[in-house]
N, C-alpha and C positions, 0 to 999 in steps of 0.2 A: 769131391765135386767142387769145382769152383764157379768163379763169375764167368771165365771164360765158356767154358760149359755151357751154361746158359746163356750165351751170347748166340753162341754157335745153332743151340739149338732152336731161339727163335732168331734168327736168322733163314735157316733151314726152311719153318714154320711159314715167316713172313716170304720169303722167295716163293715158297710153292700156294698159299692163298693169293699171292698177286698173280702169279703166271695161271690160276685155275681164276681169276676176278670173283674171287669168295671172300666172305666177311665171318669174323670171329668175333665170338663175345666172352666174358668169363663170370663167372659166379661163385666167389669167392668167400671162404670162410677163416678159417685157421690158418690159410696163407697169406692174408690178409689186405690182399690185394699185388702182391708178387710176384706174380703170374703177367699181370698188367700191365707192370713195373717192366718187365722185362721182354715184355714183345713192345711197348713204347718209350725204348731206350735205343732203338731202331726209328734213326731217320727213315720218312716215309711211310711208317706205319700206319698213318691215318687212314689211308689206300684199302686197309686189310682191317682192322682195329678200330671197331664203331664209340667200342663203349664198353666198362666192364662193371658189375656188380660186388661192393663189398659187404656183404649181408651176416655181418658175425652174429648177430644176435636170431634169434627165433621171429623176433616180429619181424624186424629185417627181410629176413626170408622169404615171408609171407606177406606182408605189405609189396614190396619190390618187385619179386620176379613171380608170386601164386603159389607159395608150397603149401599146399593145405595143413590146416592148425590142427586136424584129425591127425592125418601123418605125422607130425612132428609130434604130438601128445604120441600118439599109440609105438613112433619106433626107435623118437631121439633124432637129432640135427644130426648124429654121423650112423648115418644109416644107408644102404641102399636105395629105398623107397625116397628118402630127402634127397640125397645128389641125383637124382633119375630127375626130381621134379626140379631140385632147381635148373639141372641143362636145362630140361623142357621150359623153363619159365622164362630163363636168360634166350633163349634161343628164340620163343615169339617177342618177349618186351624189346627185344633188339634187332628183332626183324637181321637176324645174322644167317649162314649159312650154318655154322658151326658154333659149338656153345661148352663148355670147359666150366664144371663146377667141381667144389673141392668143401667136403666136411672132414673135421678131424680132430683129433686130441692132442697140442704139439706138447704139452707139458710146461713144464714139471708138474706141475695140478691138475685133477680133475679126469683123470684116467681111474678105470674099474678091473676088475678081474676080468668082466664080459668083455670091457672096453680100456685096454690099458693104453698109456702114454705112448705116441706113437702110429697109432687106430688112426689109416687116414681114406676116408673113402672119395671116388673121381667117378662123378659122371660125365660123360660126352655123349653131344646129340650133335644129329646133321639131318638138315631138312629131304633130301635124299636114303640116309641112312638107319636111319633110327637112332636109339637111343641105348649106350652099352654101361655098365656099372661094374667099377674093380676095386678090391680092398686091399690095401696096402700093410703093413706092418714096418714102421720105418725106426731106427733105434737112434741113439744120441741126443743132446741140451735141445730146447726149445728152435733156435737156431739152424741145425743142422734138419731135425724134423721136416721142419715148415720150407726148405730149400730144396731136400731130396723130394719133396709134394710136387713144387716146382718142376723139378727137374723133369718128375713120373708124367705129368700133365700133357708136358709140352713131347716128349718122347713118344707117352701114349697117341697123341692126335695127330704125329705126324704120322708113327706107324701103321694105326687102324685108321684110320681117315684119308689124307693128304698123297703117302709115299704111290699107292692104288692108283689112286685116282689119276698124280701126274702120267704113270704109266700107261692110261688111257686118251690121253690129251695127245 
């Protein structure tokens, strides 16, 4: 996967939130704000792109965008339960349409047998839609990790969110 790729795909992203006049937000952890990076690497994107959250840490989290400090003790930052809240949190703090959170383990450190290196979980919320949660399994250096996160992000929002929707416009 390259830069290209990810051009392409917010590209994609950004054409179809400006032609639906929606706003996206992200909530960002292990990719570290990447996501961001790469839909604001698109002139124009301010149109679609309010603002993004980089909440690596736990307070972070929970200061920022509301993940409750109960959730994060009882199931860990890369959980379902935590990327569920953080869309939810990113998606009222930013008063967005759409909201793209991302927990996960990119390595080399700090991956488990429950939770090995790689472990990347993606909430997305839509004020219309709800809110959906997928876990990922992604292999290679820190680097590659934290890109193919990226790449699941912006592919996941456009397919379950956006591609629907223009089809209805």
């Amino acid at each position: 996967m390259t830069d290209k790729t990810l051009r392409q795909l917010s590209r994609q992203v950004g054409e179809a939130l400006g032609h639906l006049g929606a706003t996206v937000t992200t909530a960002e952890s292990c990719t570290g704000g990447w996501i961001a990076k790469v839909i604001t690497d698109l002139s124009g994107s301010s149109a679609w792109f309010e603002r993004g959250f980089v909440t690596y840490s736990n307070e972070a989290k929970h200061q920022m965008i509301g993940v409750d400090s109960g959730t994060l003790e009882t199931h860990g930052a890369v959980s379902e339960a935590v990327v569920r809240e953080m869309a939810q949190g990113a998606l009222y703090a930013a008063v967005a349409d759409y909201a793209v959170a991302v927990s996960g383990i990119a390595g080399p450190n700090g991956g488990s047998e429950e939770k090995p290196v790689g472990t990347v979980w993606f909430g997305f919320s839509s004020k219309s839609e709800g809110t959906i949660a997928r876990q990922q399994l992604f292999s290679g250096d820190r680097d590659a990790i934290r890109r193919q996160a990226t790449e699941y992000a912006l592919q996941t929002l456009w397919e379950e969110f956006l591609k629907n929707k223009l089809d209805t416009v």
